[in-house]
ROSE-772627 format. One line per field, with one value per residue (C-alpha): residue in three letters; x negated, y negated, z negated; residue number from 1. Coordinates in steps of 0.02 Angstrom, whole numbers, plus 32768, in hexadecimal, padded with zeros to 4 digits. Each point is the difference from the previous one (the first is absolute). Last residue first. Layout:
BEGIN
type	c(ALA ...) $
xx	c(X ...) $
yy	c(Y ...) $
zz	c(Z ...) $
seq	c(NUM ...) $
//
This chain:
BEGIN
type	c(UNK UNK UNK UNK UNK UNK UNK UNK UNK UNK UNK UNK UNK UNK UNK UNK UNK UNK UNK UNK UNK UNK UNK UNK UNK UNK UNK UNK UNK UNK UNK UNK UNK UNK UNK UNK UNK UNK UNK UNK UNK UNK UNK UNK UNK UNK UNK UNK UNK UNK UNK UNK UNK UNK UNK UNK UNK UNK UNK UNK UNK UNK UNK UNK UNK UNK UNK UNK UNK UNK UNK UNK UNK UNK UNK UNK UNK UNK UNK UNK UNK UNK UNK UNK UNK UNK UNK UNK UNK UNK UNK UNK UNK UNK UNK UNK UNK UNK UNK UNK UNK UNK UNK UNK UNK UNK UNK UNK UNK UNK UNK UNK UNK UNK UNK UNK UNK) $
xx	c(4FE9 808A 807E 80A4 7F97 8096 80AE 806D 809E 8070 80BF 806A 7FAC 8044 800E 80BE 8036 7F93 7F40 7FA1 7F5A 7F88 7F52 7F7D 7F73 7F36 7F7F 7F44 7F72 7F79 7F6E 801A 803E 7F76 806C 7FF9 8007 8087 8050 7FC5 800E 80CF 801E 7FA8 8073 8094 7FF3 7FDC 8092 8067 7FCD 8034 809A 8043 80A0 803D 7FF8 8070 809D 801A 8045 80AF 7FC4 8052 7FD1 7F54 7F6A 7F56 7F72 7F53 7F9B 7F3D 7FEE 7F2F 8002 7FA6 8099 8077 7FBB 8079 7FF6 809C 8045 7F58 7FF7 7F99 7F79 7F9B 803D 808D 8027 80CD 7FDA 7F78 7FB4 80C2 7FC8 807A 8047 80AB 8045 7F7F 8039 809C 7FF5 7F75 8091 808C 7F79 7FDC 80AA 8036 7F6E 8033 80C5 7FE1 7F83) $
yy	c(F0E3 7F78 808C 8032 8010 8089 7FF9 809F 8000 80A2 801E 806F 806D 8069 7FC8 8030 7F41 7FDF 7FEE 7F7E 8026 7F73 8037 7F83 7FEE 7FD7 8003 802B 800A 806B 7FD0 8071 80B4 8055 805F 7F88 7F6A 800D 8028 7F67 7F91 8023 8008 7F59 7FD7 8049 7FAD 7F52 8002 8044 7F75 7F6C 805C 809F 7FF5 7F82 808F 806A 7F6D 7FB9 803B 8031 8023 8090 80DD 7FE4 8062 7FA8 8059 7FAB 802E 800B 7FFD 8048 7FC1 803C 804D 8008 8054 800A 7FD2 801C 7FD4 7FC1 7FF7 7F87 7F99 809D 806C 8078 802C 8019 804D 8034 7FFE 7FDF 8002 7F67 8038 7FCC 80AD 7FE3 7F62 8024 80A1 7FA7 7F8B 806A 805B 7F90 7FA2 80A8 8001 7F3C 803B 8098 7F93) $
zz	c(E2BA 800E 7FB1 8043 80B1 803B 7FCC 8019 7FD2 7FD5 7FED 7F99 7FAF 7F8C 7F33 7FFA 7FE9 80A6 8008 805D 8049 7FF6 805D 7FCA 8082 7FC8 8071 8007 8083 7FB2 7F8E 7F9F 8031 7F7F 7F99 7F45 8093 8044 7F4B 7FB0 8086 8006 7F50 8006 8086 7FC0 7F4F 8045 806E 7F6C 7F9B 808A 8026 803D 7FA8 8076 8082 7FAD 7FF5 7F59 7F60 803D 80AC 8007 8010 8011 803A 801C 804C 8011 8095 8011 80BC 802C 80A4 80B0 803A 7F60 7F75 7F51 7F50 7FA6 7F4F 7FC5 7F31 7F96 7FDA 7FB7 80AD 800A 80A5 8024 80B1 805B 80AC 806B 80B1 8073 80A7 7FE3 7FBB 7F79 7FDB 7FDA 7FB0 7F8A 7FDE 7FD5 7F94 7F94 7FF6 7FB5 7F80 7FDE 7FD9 7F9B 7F8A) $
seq	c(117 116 115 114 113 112 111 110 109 108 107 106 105 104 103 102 101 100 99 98 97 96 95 94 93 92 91 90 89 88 87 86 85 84 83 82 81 80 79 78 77 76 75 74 73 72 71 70 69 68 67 66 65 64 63 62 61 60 59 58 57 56 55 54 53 52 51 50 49 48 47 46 45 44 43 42 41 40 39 38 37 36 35 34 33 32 31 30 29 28 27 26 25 24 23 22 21 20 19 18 17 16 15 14 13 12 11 10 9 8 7 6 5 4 3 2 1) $
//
């Protein structure tokens, strides 16, 4: 729990201090949760935060598979929509932030269009 909520905010500092407006974070919807959802110019950027300390049971990005993409966008439409923002141009980013033996951050990647939207 320590270790996602730290990943949180390593990554809205991130993209905050590249330009990006953080809306919400961690938004509960009935398909599931949002860690960040954040306007970028003209696009709403709904980001999912991994945090990892190894790659023991697979890299962060393989966890966002197949099920998770599903879960994020209907998450996604749902809460565009529940506040009026939909139809609006959409993308999805992960931000991995890896995390050393002391649970800091140690390094931080960006990857934007994680999701065909």
């Amino acid at each position: 729990m320590a270790r996602g909520r730290t990943g949180e905010q390593v990554a809205a500092a991130f993209l905050s201090a590249r330009g990006y407006r953080v809306l919400a974070k961690n938004q509960r919807t009935p398909m599931g949760e949002l860690d960040l959802i954040c306007r970028y110019r003209c696009e709403v950027v709904i980001v999912e935060v991994k945090a990892r300390c190894t790659d023991d049971y697979g890299t962060a990005l393989e966890a966002i598979g197949p099920r998770k993409a599903s879960r994020l966008r209907g998450s996604a439409l749902w809460w565009l929509s529940t506040r009026g923002l939909f139809p609006c141009p959409v993308r999805f980013d992960a931000v991995v932030v890896r995390l050393d033996g002391q649970g800091l951050p140690c390094s931080l990647r960006h990857v934007r269009n994680v999701l065909e939207a």
